[in-house]
Z-matrix of the N, CA and C atoms (Angstrom, degrees):
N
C 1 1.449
C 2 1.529 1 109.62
N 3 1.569 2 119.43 1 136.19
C 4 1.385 3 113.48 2 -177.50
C 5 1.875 4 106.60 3 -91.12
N 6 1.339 5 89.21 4 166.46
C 7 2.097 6 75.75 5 175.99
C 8 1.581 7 119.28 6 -66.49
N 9 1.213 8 117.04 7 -16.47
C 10 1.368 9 111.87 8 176.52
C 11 1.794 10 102.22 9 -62.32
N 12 1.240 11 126.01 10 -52.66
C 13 1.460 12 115.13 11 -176.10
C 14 1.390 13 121.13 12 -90.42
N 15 1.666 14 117.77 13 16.18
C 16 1.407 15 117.98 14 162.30
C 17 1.750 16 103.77 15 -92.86
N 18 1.566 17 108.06 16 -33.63
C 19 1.278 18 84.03 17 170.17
C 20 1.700 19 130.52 18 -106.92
N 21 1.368 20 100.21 19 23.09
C 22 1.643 21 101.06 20 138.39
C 23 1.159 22 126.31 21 -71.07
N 24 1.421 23 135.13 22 -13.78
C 25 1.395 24 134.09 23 -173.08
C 26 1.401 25 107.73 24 -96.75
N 27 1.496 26 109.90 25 -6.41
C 28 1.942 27 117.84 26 168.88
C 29 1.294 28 103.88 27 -49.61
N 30 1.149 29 122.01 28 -90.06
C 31 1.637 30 132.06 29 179.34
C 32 1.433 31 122.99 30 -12.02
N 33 1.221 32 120.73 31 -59.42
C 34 1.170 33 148.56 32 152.77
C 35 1.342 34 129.24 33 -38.82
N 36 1.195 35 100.62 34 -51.55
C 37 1.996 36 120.03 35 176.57
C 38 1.765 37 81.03 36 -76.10
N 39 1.206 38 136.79 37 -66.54
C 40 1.397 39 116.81 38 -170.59
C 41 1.253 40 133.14 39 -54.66
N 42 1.350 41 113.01 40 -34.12
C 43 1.474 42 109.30 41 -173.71
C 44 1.233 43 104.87 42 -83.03
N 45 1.782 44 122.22 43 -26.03
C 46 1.703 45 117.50 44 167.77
C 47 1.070 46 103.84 45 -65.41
N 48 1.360 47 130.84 46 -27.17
C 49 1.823 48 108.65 47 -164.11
C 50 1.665 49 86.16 48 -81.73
N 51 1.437 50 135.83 49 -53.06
C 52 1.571 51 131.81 50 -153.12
C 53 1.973 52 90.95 51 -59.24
N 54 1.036 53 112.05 52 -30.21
C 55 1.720 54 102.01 53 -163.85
C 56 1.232 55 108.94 54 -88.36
N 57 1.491 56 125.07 55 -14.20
C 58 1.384 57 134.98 56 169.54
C 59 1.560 58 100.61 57 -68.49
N 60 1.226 59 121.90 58 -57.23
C 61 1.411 60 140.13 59 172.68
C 62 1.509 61 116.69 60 -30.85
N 63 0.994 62 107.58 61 -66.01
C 64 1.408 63 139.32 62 146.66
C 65 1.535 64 112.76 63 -14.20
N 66 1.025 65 107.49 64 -74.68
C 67 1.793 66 141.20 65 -178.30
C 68 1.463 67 105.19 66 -58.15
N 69 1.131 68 111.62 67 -46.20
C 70 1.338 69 119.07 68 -176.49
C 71 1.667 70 117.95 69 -80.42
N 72 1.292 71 102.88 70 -37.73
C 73 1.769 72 116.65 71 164.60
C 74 1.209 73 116.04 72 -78.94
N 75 1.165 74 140.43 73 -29.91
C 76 1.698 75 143.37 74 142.84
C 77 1.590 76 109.31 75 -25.53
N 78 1.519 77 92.70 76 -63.13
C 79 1.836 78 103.41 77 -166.60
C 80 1.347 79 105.66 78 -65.48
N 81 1.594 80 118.48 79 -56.97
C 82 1.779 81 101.75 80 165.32
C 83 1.241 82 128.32 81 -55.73
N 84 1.498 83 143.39 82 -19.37
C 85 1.059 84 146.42 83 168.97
C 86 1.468 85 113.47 84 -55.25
N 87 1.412 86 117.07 85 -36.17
C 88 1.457 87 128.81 86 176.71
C 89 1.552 88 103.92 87 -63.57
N 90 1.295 89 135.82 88 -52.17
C 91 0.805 90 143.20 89 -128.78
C 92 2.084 91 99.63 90 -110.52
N 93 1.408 92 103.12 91 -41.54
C 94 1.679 93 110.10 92 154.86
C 95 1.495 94 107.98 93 -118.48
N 96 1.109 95 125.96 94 169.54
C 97 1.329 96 111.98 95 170.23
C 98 1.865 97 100.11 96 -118.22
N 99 1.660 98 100.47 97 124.07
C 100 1.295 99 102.74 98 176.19
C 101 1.417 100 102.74 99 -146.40
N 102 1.409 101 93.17 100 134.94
C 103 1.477 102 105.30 101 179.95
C 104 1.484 103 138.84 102 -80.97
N 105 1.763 104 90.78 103 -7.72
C 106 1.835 105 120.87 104 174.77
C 107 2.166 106 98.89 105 -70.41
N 108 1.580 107 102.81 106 -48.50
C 109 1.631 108 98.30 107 169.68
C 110 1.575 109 119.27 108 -71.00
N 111 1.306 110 117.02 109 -16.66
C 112 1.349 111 90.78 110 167.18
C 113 1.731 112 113.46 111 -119.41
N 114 1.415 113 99.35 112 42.50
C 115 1.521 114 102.83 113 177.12
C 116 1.897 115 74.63 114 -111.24
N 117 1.384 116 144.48 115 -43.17
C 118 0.949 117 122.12 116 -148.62
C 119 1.933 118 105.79 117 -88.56
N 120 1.670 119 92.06 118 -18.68
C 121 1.414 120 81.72 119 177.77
C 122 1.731 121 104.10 120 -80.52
N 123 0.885 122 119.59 121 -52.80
C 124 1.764 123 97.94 122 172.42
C 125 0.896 124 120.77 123 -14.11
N 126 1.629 125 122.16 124 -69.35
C 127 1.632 126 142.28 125 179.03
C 128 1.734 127 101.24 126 -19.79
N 129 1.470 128 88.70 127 -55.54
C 130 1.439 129 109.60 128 -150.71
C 131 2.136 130 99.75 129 -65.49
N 132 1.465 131 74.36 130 -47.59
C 133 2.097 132 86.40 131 171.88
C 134 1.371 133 104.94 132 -42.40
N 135 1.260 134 102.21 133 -72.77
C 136 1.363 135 110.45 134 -157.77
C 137 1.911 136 122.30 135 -51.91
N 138 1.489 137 89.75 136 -46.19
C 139 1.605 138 109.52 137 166.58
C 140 1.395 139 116.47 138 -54.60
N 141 1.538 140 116.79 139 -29.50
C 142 1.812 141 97.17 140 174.35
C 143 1.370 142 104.39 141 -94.11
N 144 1.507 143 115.61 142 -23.00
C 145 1.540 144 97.16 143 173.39
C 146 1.547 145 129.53 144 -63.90
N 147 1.202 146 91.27 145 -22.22
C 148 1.971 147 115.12 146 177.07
C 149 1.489 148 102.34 147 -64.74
N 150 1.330 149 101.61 148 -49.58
C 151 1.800 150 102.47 149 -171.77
C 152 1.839 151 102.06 150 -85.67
N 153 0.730 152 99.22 151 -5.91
C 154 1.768 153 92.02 152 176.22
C 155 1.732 154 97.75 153 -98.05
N 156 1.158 155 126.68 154 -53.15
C 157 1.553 156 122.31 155 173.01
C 158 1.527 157 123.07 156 -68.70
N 159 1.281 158 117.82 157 9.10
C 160 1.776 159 115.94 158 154.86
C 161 1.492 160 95.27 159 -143.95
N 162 1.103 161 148.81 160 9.44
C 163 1.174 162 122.89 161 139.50
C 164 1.602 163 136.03 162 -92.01
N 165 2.008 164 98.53 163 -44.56
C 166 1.367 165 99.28 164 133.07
C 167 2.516 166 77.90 165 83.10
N 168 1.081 167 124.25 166 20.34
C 169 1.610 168 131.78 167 173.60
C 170 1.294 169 105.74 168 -40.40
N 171 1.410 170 116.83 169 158.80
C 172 1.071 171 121.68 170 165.99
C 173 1.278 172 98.11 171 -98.58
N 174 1.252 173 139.09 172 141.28
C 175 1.595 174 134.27 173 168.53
C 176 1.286 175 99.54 174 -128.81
N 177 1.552 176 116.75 175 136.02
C 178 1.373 177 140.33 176 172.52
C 179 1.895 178 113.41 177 -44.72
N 180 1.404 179 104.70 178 144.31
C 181 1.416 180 105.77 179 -176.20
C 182 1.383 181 99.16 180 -57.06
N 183 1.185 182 159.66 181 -47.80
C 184 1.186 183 166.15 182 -133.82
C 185 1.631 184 100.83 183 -84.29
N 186 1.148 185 114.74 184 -47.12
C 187 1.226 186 133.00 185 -166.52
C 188 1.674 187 97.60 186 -56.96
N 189 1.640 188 82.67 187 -81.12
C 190 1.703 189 127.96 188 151.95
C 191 1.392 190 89.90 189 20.39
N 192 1.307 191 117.93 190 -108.85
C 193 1.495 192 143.28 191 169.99
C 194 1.500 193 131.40 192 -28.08
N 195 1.799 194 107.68 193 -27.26
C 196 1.403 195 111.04 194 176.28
C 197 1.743 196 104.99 195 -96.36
N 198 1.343 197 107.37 196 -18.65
C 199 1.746 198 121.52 197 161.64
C 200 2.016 199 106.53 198 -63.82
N 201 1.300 200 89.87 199 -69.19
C 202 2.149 201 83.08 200 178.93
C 203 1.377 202 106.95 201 -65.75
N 204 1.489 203 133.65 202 -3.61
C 205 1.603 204 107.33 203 177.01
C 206 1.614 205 99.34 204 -90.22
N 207 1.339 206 118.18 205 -59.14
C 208 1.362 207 151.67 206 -174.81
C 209 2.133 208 78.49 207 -41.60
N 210 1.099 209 135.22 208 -99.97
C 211 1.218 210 141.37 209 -142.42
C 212 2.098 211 94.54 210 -53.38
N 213 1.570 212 102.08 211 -49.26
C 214 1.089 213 104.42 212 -172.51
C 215 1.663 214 118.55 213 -37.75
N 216 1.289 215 93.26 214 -53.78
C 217 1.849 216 122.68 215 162.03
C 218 1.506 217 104.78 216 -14.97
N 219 1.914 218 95.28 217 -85.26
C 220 1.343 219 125.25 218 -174.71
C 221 1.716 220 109.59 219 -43.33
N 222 1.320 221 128.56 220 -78.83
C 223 1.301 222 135.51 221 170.58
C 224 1.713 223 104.06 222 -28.68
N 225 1.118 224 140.78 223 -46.64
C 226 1.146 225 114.26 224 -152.06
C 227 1.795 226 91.61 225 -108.33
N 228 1.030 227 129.46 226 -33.90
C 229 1.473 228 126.61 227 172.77
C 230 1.408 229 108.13 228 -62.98
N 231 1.496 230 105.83 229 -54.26
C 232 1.672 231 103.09 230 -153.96
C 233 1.711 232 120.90 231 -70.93
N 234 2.146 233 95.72 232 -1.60
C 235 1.658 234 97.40 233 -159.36
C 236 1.870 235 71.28 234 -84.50
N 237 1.088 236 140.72 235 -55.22
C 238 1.530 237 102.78 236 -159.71
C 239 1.627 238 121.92 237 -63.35
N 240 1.381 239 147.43 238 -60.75
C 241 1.113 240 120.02 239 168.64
C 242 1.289 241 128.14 240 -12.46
N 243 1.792 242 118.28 241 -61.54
C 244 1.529 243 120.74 242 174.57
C 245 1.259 244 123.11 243 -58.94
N 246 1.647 245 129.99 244 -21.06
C 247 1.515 246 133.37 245 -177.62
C 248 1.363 247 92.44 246 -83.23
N 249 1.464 248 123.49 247 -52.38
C 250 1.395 249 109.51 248 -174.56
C 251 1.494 250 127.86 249 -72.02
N 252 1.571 251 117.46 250 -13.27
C 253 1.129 252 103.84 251 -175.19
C 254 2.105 253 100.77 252 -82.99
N 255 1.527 254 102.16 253 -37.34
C 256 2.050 255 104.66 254 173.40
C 257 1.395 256 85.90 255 -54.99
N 258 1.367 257 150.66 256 -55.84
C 259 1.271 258 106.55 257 -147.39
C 260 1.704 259 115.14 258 -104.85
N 261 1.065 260 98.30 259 16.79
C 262 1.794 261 113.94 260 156.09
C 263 1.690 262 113.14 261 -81.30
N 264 1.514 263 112.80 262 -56.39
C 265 1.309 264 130.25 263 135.24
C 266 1.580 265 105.39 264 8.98
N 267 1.221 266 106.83 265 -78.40
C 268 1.623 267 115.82 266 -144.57
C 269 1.746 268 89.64 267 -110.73
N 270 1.208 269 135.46 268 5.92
C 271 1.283 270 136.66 269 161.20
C 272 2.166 271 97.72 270 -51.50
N 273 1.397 272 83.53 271 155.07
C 274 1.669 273 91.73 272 171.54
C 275 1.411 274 108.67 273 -60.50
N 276 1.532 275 102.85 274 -45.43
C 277 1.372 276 104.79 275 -146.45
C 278 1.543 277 111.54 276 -103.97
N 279 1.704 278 103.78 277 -22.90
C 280 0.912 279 143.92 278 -170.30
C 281 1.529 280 136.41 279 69.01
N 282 1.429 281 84.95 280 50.63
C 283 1.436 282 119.58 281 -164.23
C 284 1.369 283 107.08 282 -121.59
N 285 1.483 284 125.95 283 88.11
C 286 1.882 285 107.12 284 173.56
C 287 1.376 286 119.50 285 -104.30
N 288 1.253 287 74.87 286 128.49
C 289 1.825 288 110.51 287 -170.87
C 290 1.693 289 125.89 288 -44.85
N 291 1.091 290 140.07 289 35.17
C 292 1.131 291 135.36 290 -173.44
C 293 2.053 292 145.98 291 -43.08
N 294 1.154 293 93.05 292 107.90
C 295 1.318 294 82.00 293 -160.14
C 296 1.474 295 103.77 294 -74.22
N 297 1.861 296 113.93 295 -175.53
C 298 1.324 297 130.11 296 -172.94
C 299 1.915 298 97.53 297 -68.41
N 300 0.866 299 119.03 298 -9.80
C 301 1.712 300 98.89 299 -166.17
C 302 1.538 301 96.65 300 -137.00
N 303 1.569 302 116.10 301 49.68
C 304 1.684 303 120.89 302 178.35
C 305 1.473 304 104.66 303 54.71
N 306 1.532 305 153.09 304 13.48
C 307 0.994 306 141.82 305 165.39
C 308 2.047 307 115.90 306 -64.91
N 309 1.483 308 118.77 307 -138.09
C 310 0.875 309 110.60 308 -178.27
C 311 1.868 310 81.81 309 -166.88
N 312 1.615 311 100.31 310 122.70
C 313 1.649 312 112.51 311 178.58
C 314 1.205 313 125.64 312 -78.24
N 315 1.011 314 124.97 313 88.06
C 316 1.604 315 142.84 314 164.19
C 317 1.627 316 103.92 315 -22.67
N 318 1.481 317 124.57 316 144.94
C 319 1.292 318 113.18 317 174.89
C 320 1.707 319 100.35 318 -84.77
N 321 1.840 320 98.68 319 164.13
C 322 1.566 321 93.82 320 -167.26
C 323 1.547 322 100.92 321 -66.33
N 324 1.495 323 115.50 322 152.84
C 325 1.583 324 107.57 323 147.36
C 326 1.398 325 127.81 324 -94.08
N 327 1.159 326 109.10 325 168.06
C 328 1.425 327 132.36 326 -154.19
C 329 1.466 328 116.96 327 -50.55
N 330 1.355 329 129.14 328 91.24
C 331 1.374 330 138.53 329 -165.63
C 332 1.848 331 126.93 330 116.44
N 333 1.859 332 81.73 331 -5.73
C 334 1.590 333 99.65 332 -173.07
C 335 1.800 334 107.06 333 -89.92
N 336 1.171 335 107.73 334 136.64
C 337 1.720 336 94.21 335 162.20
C 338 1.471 337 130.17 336 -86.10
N 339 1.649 338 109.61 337 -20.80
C 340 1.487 339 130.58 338 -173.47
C 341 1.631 340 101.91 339 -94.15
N 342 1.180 341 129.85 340 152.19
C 343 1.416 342 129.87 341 149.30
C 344 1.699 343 110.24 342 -99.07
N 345 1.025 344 84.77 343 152.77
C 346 1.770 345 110.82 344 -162.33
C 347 1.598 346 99.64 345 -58.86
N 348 1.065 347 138.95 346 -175.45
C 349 1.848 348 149.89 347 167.34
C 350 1.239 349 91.71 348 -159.56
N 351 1.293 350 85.45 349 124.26
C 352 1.946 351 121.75 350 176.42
C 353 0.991 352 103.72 351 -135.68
N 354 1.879 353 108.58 352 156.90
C 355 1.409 354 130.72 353 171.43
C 356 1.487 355 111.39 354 42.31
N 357 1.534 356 97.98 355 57.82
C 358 1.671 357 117.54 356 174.36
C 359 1.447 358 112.37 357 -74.25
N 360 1.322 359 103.02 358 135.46
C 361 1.264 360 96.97 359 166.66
C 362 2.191 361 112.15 360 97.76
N 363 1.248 362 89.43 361 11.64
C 364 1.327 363 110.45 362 -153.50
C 365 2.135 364 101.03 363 -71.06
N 366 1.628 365 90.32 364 -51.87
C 367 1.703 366 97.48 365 159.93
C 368 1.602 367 140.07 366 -31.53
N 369 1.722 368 101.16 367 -46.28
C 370 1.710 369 113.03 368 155.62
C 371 1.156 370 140.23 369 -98.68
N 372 1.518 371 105.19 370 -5.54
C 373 1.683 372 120.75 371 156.13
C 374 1.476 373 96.77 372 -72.40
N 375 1.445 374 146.67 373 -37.95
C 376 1.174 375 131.08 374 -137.02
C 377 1.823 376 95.51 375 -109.14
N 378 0.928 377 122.42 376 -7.90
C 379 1.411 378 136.76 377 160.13
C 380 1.205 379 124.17 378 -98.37
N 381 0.891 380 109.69 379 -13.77
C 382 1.844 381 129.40 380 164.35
C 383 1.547 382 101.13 381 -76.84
N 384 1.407 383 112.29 382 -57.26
C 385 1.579 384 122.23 383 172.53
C 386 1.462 385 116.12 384 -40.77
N 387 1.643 386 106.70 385 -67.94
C 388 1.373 387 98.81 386 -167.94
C 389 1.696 388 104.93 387 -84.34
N 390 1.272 389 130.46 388 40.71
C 391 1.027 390 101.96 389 -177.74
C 392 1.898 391 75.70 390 -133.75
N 393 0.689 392 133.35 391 10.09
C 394 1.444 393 136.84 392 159.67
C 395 1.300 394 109.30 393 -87.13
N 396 1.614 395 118.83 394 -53.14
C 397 1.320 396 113.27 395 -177.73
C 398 1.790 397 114.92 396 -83.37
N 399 1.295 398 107.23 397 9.55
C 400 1.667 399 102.04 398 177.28
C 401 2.180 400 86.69 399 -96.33
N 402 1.381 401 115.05 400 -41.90
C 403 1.398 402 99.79 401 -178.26
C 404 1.339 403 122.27 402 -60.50
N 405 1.095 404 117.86 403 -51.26
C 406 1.405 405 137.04 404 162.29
C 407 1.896 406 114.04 405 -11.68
N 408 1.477 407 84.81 406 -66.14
C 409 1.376 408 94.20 407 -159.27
C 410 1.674 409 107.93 408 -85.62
N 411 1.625 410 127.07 409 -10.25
C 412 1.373 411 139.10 410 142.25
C 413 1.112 412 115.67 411 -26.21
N 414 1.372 413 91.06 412 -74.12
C 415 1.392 414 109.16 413 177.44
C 416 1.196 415 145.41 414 -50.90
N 417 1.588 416 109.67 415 -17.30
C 418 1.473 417 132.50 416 167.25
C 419 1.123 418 84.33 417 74.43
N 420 1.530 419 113.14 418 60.82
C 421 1.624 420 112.39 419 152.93
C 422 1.291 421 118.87 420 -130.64
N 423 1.553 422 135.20 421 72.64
C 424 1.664 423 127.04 422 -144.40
C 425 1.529 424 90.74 423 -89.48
N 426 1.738 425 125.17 424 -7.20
C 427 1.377 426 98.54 425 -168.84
C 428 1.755 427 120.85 426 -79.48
N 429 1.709 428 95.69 427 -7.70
C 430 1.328 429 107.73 428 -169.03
C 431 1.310 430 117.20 429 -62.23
N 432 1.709 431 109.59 430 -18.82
C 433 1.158 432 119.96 431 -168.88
C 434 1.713 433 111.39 432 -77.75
N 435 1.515 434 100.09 433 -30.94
C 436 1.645 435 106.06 434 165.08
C 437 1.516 436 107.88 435 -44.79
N 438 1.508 437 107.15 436 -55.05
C 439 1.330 438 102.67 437 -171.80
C 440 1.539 439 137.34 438 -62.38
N 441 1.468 440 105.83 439 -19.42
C 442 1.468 441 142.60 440 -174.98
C 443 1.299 442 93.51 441 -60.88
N 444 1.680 443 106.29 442 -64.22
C 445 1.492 444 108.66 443 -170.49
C 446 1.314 445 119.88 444 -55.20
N 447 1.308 446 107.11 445 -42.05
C 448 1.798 447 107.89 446 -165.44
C 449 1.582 448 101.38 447 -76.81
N 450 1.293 449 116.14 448 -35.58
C 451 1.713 450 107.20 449 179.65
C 452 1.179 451 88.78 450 -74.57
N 453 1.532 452 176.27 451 34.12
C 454 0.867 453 148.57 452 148.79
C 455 1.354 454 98.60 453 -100.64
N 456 1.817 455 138.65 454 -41.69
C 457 1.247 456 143.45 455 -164.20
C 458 1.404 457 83.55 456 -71.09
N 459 1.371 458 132.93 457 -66.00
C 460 1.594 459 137.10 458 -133.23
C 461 1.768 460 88.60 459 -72.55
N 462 1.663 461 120.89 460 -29.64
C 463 1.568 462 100.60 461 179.52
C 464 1.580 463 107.79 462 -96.72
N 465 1.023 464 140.08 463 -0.80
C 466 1.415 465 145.67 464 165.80
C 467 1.292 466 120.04 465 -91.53
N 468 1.692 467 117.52 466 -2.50
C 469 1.303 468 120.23 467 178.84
C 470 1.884 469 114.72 468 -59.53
N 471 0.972 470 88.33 469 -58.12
C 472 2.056 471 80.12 470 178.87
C 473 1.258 472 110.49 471 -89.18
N 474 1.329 473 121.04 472 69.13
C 475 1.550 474 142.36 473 159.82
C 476 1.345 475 117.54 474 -148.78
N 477 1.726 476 108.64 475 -4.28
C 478 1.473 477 111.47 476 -179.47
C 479 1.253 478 126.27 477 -89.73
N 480 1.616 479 119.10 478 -9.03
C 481 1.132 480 134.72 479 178.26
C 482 1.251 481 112.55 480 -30.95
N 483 1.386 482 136.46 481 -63.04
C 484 1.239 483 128.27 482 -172.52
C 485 1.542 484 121.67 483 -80.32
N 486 1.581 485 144.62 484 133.91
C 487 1.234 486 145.24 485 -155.26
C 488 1.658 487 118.23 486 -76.56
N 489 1.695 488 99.09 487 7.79
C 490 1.484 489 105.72 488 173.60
C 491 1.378 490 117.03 489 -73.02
N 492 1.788 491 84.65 490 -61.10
C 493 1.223 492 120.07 491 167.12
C 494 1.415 493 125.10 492 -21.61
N 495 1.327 494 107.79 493 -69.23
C 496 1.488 495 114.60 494 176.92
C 497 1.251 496 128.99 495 -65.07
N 498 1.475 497 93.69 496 -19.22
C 499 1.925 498 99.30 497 -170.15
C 500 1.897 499 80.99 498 -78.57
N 501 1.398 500 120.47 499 -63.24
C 502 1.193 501 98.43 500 -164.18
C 503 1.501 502 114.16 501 -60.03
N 504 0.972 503 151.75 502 -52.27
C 505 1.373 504 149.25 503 161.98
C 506 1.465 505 102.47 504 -15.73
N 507 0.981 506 125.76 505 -70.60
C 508 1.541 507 129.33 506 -174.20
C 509 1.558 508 101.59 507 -37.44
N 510 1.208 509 98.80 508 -69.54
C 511 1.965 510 123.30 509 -154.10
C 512 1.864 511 85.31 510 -61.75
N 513 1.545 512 116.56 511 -53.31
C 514 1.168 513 116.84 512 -163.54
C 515 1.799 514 109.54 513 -66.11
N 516 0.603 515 110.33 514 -47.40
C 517 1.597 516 114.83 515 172.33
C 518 1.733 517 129.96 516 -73.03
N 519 1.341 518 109.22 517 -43.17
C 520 1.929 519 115.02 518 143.14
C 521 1.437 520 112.21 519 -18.29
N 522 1.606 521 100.19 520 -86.44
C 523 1.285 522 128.35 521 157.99
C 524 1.538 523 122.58 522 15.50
N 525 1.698 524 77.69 523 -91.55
C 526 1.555 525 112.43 524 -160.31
C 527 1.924 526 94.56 525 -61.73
N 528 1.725 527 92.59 526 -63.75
C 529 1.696 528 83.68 527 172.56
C 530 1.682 529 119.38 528 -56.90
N 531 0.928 530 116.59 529 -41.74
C 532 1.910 531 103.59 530 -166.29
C 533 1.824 532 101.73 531 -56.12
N 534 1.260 533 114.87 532 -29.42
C 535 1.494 534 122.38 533 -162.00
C 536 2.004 535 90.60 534 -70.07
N 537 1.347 536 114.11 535 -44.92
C 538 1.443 537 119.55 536 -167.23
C 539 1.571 538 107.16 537 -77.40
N 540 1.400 539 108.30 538 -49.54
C 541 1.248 540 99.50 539 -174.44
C 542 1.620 541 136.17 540 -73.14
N 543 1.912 542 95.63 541 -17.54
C 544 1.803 543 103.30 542 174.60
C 545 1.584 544 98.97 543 -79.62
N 546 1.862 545 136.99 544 -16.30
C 547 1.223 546 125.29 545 -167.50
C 548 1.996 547 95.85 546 -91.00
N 549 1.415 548 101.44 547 -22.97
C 550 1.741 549 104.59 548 -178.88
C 551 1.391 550 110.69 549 -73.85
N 552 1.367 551 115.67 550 -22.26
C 553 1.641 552 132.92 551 -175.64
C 554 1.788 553 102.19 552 -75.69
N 555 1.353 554 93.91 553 -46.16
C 556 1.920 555 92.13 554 173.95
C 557 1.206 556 115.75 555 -60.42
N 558 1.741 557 112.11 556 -58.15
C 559 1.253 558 109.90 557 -179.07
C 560 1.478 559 118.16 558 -63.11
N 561 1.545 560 129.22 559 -16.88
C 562 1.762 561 109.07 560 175.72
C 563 1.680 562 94.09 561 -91.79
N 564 1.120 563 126.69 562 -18.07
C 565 1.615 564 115.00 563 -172.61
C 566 1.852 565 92.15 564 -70.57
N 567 1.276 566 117.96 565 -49.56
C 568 1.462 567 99.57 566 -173.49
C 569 1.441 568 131.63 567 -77.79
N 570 1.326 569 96.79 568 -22.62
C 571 1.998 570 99.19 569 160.62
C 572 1.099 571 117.62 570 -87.35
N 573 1.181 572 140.11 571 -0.17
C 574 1.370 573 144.12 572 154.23
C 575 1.239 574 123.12 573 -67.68
């Protein structure tokens, strides 16, 4: 190999090592919840998208491929830790409420002893989500993501009634997508 094509494989070797990094601070995050690992994997997001949008590398197909599996990974695992820790975040109390069937517990109303469970099921819709919108956007298909949204509003519509509800729905799904779509943005900027 001459040095011109060892250091094409820089670029490449970096953004796999930052998304491994990544991968690896995701997986402990599951396991404790700390908000120092997913303040650093952001860092880490944000920094290859920075270095891919003004440097803009060519990286080898080889690479190519260990960047879209490796990110693919990242985007669809790493958006729940990060949705749940913003929308604990943005809890009143900063306490989110979890019900028995992955929903999210409404406080009781007035005369009730139970609080309500809404938007059940929200954990495998929301990995279902970003893993539509990480293909999607591979694919050089951003309109799909229009579509993502509205099937997701049009089946969550009669559960939004109450103003908890919606704020988390909102915050939870933003979220969940912005986390998938800036790691889907790396992976088509670098196989491209």
């Amino acid at each position: 190999m001459t040095t011109e094509q060892i250091l094409a494989l820089v670029p490449g070797g970096v953004l796999s090592i930052a998304l491994a990094t990544v991968l690896v601070l995701v997986i402990v995050n599951f396991r404790r919840r700390n908000g120092v690992a997913l303040a650093v994997s952001g860092a880490l997001i944000a920094a290859g998208l920075v270095f891919l949008l003004v440097l803009h590398p060519g990286v080898p197909p080889i690479l190519g491929m260990v960047i879209a599996v490796l990110g693919s990974v990242v985007a669809i695992v790493g958006g729940d830790p990060a949705t749940r820790r913003l929308l604990a975040f943005t809890a009143a109390d900063g306490v989110l409420r979890e019900g028995p069937h992955g929903g999210i517990l409404l406080r009781p109303a007035a005369g009730k002893t139970s609080a309500d469970e809404v938007l059940r099921g929200g954990m495998l819709i929301g990995y279902l989500e970003r893993t539509a919108a990480v293909f999607t956007i591979i694919a050089g298909f951003g309109e799909g993501l229009a579509l993502l949204i509205a099937l997701k509003g049009i089946g969550r519509f009669s559960e939004l009634a109450a103003p908890e509800a919606r704020e988390r729905f909102i915050i939870g799904t933003l979220a969940s997508l912005l986390w998938a779509c800036v790691v889907a943005v790396i992976v088509r900027l670098s196989i491209t």
